[in-house]
N, C-alpha and C positions, 0 to 999 in steps of 0.2 A: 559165090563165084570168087576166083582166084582175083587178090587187087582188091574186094568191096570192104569196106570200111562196114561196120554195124555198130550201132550205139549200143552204150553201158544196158545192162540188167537192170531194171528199176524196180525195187525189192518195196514192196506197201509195208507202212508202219502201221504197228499192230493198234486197234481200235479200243481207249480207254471206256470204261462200262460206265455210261451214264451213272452220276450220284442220285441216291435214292433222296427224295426228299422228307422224308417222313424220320433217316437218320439222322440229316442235319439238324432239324426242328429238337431230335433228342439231346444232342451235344450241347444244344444251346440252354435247354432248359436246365442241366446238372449245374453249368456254371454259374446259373441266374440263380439258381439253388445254392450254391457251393458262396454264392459271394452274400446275397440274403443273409446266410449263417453267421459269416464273416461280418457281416455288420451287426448282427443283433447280438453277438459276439461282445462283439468293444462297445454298441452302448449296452449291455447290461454291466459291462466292467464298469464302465464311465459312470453308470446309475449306482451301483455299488462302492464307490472311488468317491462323489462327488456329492452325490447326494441322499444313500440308505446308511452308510457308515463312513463319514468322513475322517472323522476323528481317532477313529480304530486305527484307519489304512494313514491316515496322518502319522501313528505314533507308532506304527511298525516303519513304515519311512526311517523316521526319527530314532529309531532304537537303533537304527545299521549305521554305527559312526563308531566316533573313538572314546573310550571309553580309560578312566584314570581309575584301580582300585588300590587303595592304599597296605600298605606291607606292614602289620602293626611289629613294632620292635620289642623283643622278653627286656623285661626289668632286670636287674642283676638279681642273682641269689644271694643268701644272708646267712654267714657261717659265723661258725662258734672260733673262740679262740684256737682251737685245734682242725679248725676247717673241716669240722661235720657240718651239715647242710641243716640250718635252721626253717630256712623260710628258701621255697622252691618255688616252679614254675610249673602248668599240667595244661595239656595242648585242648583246646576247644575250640569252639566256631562264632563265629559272631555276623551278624548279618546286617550289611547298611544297603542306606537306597538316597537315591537325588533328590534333595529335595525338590526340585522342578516337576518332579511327577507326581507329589504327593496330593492329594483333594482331601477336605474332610469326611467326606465318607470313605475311602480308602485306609484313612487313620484310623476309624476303626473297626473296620473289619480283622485290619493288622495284629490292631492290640489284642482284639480279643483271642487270634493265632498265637501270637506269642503272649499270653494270659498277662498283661500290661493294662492299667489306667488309661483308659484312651484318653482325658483331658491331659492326664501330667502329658500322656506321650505328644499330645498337641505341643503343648504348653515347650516339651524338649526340642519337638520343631520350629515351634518358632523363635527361640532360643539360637538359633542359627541365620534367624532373618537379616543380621548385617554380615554374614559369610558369604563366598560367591553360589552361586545356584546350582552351578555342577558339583559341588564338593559335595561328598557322599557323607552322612548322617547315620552316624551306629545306631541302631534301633535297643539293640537288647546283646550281649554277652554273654558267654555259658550258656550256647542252647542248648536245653534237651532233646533227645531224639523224638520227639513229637513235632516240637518243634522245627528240629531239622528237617521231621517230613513235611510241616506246611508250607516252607518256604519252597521247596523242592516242588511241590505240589500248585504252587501260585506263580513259579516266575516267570511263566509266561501267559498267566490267563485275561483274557481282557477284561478292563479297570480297572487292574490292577497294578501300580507303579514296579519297576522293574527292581526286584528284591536281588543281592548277592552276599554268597555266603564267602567271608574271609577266615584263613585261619588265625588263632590267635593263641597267648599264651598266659594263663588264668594265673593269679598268686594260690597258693598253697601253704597255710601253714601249719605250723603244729596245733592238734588237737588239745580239747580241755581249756583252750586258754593258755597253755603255757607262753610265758613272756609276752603276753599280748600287750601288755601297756608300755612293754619297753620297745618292740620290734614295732606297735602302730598298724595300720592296714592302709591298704589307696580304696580310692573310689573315685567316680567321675568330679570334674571339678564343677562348683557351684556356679552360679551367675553370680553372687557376691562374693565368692573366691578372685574370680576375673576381675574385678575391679580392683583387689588391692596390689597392691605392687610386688608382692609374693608370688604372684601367678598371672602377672598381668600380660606375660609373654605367648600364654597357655593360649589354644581355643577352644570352642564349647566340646566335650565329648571328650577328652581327654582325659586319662584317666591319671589321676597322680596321689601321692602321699598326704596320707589326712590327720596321719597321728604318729607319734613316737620315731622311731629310726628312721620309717619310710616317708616322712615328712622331711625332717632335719636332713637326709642324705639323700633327699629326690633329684637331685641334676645329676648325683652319680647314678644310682638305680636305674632312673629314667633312660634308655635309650633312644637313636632318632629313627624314627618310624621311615618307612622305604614309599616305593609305588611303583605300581605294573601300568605299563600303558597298550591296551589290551583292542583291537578291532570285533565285534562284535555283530551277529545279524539281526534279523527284526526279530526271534526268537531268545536273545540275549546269550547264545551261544560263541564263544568264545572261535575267534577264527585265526587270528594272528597275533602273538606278541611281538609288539617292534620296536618297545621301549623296558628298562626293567631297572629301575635303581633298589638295590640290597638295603632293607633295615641294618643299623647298626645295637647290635645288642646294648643295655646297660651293662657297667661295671659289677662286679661281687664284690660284697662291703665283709670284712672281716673284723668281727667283733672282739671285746677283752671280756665277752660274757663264756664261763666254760658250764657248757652243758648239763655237768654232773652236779656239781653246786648250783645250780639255778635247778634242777630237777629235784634235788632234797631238799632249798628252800619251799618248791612251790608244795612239796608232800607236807612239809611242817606246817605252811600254813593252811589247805584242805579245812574245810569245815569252819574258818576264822573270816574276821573283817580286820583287816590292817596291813600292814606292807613291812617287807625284806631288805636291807640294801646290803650286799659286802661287797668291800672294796679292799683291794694294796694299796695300804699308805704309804709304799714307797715308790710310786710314782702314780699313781691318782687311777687305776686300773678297774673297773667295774664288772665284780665276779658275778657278781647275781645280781638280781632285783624283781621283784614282786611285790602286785600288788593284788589284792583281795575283797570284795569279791569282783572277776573276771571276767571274760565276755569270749565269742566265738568269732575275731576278725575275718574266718572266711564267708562268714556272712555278709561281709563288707566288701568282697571281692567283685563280685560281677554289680547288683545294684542292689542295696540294701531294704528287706519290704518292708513297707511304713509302720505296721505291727510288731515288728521286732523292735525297731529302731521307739516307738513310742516306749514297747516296755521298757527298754535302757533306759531311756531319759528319766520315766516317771518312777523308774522301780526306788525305792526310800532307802539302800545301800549304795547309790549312784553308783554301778559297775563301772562307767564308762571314766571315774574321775582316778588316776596314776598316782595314789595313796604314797607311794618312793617321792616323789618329787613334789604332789601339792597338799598332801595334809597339813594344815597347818596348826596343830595343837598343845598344849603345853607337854612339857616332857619330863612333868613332875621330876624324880630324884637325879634323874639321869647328866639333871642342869648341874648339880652340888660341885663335884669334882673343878667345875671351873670358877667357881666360887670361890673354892679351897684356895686355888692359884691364885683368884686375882687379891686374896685376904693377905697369903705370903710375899706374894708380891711388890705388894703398898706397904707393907709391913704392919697392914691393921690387927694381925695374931702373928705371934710366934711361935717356937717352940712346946713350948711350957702353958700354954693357954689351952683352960679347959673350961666346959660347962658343966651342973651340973643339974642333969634333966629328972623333971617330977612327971611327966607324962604331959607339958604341958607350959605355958610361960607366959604373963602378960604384955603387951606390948600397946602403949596410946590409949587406953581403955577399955583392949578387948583382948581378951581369951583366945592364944593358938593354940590348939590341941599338935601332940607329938602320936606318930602312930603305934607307939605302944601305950598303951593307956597306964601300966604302973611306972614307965619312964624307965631308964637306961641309967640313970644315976652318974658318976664322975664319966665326964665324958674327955677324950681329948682330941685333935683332928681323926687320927687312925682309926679309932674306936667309929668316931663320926660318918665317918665314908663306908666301913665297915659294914655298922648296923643302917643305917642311912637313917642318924638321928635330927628330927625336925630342932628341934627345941638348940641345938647347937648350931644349925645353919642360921637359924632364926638371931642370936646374936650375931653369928659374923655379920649377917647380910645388914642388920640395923650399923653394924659400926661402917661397913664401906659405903651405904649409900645407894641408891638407883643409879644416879651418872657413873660412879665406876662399874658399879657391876656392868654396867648396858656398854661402859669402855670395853672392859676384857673381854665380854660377850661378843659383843662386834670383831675385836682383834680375832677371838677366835673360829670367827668367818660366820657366825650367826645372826639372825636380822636382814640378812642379803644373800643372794644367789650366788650356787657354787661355782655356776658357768659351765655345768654339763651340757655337754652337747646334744641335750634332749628340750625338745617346744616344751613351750608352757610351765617351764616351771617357778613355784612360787618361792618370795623372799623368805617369811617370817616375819617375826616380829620384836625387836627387844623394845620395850618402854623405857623413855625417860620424862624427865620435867621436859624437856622442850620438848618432845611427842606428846605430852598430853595437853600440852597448853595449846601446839599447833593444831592435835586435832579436833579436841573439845573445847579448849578456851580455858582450861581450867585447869588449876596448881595440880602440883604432885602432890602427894599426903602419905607422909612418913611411913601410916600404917602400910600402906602400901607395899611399900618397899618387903617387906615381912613375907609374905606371901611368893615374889618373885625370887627370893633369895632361895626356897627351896622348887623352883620351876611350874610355880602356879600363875596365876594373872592375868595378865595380860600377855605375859609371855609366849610365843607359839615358836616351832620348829618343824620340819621336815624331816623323817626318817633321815634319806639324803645327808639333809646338814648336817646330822645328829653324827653321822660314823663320819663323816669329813672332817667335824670340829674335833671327834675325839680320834681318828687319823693322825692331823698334828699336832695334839698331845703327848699320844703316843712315839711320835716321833720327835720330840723334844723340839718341839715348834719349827715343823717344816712340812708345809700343805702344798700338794697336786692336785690341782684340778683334774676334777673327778671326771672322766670320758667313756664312752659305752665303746668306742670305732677304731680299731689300731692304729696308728701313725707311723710312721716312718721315720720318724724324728724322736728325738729319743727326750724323754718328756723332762723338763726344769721344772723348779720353784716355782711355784705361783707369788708364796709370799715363806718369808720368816721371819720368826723373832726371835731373841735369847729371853730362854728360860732357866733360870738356876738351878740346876742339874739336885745340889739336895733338897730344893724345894719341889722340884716332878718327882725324886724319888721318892720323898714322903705322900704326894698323891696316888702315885701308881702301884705302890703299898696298901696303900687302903684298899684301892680297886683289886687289889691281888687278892686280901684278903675276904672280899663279899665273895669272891668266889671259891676260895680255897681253904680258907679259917674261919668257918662258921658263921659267916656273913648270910645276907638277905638274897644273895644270887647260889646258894651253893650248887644247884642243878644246872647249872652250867660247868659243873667241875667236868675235868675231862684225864683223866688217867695217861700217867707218862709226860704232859703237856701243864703248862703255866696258863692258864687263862684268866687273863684280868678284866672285871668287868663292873657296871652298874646297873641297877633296878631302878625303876621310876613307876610311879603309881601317881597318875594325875588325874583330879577330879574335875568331872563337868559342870558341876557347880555348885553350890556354897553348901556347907552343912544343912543351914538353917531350909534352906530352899529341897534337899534330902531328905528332908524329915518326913516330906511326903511322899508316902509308901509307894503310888504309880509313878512319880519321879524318879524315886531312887529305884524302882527296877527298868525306867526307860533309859536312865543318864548311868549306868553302872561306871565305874570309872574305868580309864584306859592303862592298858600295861604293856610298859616299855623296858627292853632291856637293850645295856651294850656292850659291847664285849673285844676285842682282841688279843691277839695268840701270837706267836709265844709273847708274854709278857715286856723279857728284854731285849728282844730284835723282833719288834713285830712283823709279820706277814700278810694279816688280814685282818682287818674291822670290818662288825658286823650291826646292824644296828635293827632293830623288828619291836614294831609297834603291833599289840594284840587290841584291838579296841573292847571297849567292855569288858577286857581280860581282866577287872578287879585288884590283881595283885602284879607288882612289878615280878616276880620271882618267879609267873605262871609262862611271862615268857623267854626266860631264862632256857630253857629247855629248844628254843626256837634257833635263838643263837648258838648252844652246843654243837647242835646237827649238822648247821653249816659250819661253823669252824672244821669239823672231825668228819665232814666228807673233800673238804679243801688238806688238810692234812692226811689222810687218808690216801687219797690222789697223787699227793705229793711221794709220800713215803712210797707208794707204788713205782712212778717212775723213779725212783731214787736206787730200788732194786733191781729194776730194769735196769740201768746206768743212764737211760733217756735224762736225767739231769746228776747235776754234780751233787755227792752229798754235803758241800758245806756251799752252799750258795753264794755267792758276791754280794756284800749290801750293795744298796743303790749309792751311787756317787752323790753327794751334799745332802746325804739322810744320816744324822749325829746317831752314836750309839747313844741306848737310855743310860745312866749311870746305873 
């Protein structure tokens, strides 16, 4: 009806469909399931974590931290006077590990991977036990590629301490031995290296100079080792570097040894025992040196195996001993010459003073034999030096005495060390009354004296000293110490003396003559060139004790020659000990080769204009008269 009000539309909301019960019951059992799983889950981790492998899952933990590997620094190179490359560097690997992970049965499973001593290599570990515990422990250097793959193959296996491989830079040097006693090799340093004050800076594993240049010039050589500070995971995978300090290389040591002469000294001596030295007497310059017989220093490079190293030591030619610097043996005739001078000099002969020789001459009771057996007859100094007649030195030497002879000896840098800049090298020996009394208790005796006057005795010398002492004869008494390492300083006097110019001339005549005028050295002549020089022939021991026939082939006597060029402005002294070489005049031919490969050289660049032809002498080196 018109006017009536009617209420709203009331619309039914629509009827939600009962839940089934039988689906709820399903929801519920997946999650009882779902969380079931979830538990048995974490504890089989936790049983695995905690109590089937603790120690595993402990040291993979442990592995994901920061890690320090060191950056080993090259050593310098080692060049010749003309900076060709003697002694190099060749890139290998070397592998260290923490010592905190180390166990002994890990040690050696190790060693035997890298084919190592498992006690020494203990024994290298615990060599490290006053060092901190993170510091990493070189195992072995120069691996081979087996080795490379075991390490490769283990660094991350369990029980096994976490191995890494660093690069590194191996010495290298020349083949055959060449110059091995004078250039020396490294090696790790000893535990009784570390103790002396030489190396007491050093820590264990360190690898430094053990002999000849690479000792004497290891702070140069040696460079300061770097280190990576490295983030790692439990796999030993490297993940971040966020530290890096750069190795600082060693320096390169530039030598006064030239190449080509050290390369035909060491051909001359091939197949010999004995040693080489030439030097420039005019500033103390060391062209060559060799020593004989030799050894293989790159086997001393990474670690040397005890088999090698036993044969060196035990072999009955001691390779390992630097025959230039430590032989110390008489130097039979080659002594005369200073003899000469110190006779002229005191004015015990002069001019006019002759002997004359029967092959022989009594002296205090006993019979010197001369080494001509029909004798040399009127003899006078020239003649004397000449032939290198015994029975005339044998006077001189009774009229000057043992104390002078052992004065001028000495003055002439003999009996004591040159002061090469090379380890280990020995004095010699001159004898007097008070050497023998200090060291035996007991007089000198006259006879004596006989025997040292022609370079027998007691007397001993060095290759080394022997071209040193006749260096400053040659140069009218003005000696350089002798050096292997270039300077920058431009080399002085060691020492001088005045010599009376006609009393050196009449020595250095003689010597001119053994080589030139039908002397005891003439195989040392050299065509176009003056070469002046002496023979020496020195016995290992007494006639009488020669007589026996396995003696005298075991004790052969040693043969020494010396020699420098040109006669009146020398350039070079040469000096070479042949051992067993029987006669002075067999090494005659030793010292030729090298003078006429350094001349040689020379005249080369001189045609080239690389030097000037008439050379500047050295400043306070006296012309000879």
């Amino acid at each position: 009806m018109p006017g009536e009000v009617f209420p709203e539309e009331i619309v039914p909301l629509p009827r939600r469909p009962r839940e089934d019960p039988k689906f709820a019951a399903g929801k519920l059992a997946i999650l009882q399931y779902v969380t079931v799983g979830v538990f048995l889950f974490l504890i089989s981790g936790f049983w695995n974590l905690q109590v089937r492998n603790p120690e595993w899952y402990s040291e993979l933990a442990e592995r994901n931290r920061i890690k320090a590997l060191p950056i080993l620094a090259p050593r310098g190179k080692i060049l010749d006077r003309d900076g060709r490359v003697i002694v190099d560097n060749h890139s290998s690997f070397s592998v260290v590990v923490s010592r905190d992970q180390l166990r002994p049965e890990s040690v050696r499973l190790i060693a035997a991977g890298l084919h190592l001593d498992a006690e020494q290599l203990w024994r290298r570990v615990d060599g490290f036990r006053e060092r901190p515990h993170y510091e990493p422990i070189v195992l072995k250097n120069q691996l081979s590629p087996g080795e490379l793959a075991f390490v490769e193959a283990h660094r991350s296996t369990p029980g096994f301490p976490e191995m890494e491989l660093i690069h590194s830079q191996q010495r290298l040097y020349p083949r055959h031995g060449l110059a091995a006693h004078l250039i020396g090799y490294v090696g790790e340093v000893s535990e009784a290296e570390l103790n002396t004050l030489e190396f007491a800076r050093y820590k264990p594993g360190d690898v430094v100079g053990k002999a000849g240049v690479e000792r004497q010039y290891n702070e140069v050589l040696m460079g300061v080792d770097g280190q990576r500070q490295v983030i790692v995971d439990s796999r030993g995978r490297v993940r971040q570097v966020f530290g890096l300090e750069e190795a600082i290389p060693g320096k390169n040591l530039r030598l006064t040894i030239d190449l080509d002469v050290q390369a035909v000294a060491e051909l001359a001596m091939e197949g010999r025992r004995g040693a080489v030295v030439a030097l420039d007497p005019r500033n103390g310059e060391i062209l060559a040196m060799v020593s004989r017989p030799s050894f293989d220093p790159n086997r001393f490079a990474g670690r040397i195996r005890p088999d090698y190293w036993k044969q060196l030591v035990e072999h009955p030619e001691t390779p390992l001993l630097n025959r230039a610097i430590q032989a110390q043996l008489a130097p039979g005739s080659t002594f005369k010459p200073f003899v000469a001078i110190a006779a002229l000099d005191s004015g015990v002969i002069d001019e006019g003073f002759t002997v004359f020789c029967r092959g022989g001459a009594h002296f205090y009771g006993r019979f010197f034999k001369c080494h001509v057996k029909g004798g040399h007859g009127a003899v006078d100094l020239h003649r004397a030096i000449a032939q290198s007649c015994d029975v005339f030195f044998y006077r001189v030497g009774d009229r000057l005495g043992i104390d002078r002879i052992a004065e001028y000896a000495e003055l002439f840098g003999l009996g004591k060390k040159t002061g090469v800049d090379l380890p280990h090298e020995a004095a010699g020996l001159v004898p007097s009354t008070r050497w023998k009394v200090r060291t035996f208790r007991q007089k000198w005796y006259a006879g004596e004296t006989i025997s040292v006057a022609i370079g027998q005795g007691a007397l001993t010398v060095s290759p080394l000293q022997l071209a040193y002492a006749v260096g400053g004869l040659a140069m009218g008494g003005v000696w350089y110490t002798p050096h292997v390492v270039q300077g920058a300083a431009r080399p002085k006097p060691v020492k001088q003396i005045r010599l009376e110019p006609d009393q050196l001339a009449r020595v250095v005549a003689g010597m001119s003559a053994v080589v030139n005028k039908g002397g005891t050295g003439t195989r040392a002549r050299l065509p176009g060139v003056e070469v002046c020089g002496k023979t020496g022939t020195a016995q290992l021991a007494s006639n009488q004790a020669l007589k026996n026939s396995k003696l005298a082939q075991t004790l052969k006597d040693n043969a020494w020659f010396v020699g420098f060029a040109p006669c009146e402005s020398p350039e070079i002294v040469v000096a070479a000990l042949f051992e067993a070489g029987e006669h002075g005049h067999l090494a005659a031919p030793i010292v030729r080769d090298v003078i006429k490969a350094y001349l040689d050289k020379k005249a080369r660049k001189e045609a080239s204009g690389l030097i000037a032809t008439t050379p500047a002498s050295h400043p306070g080196a006296p012309a000879l008269p």
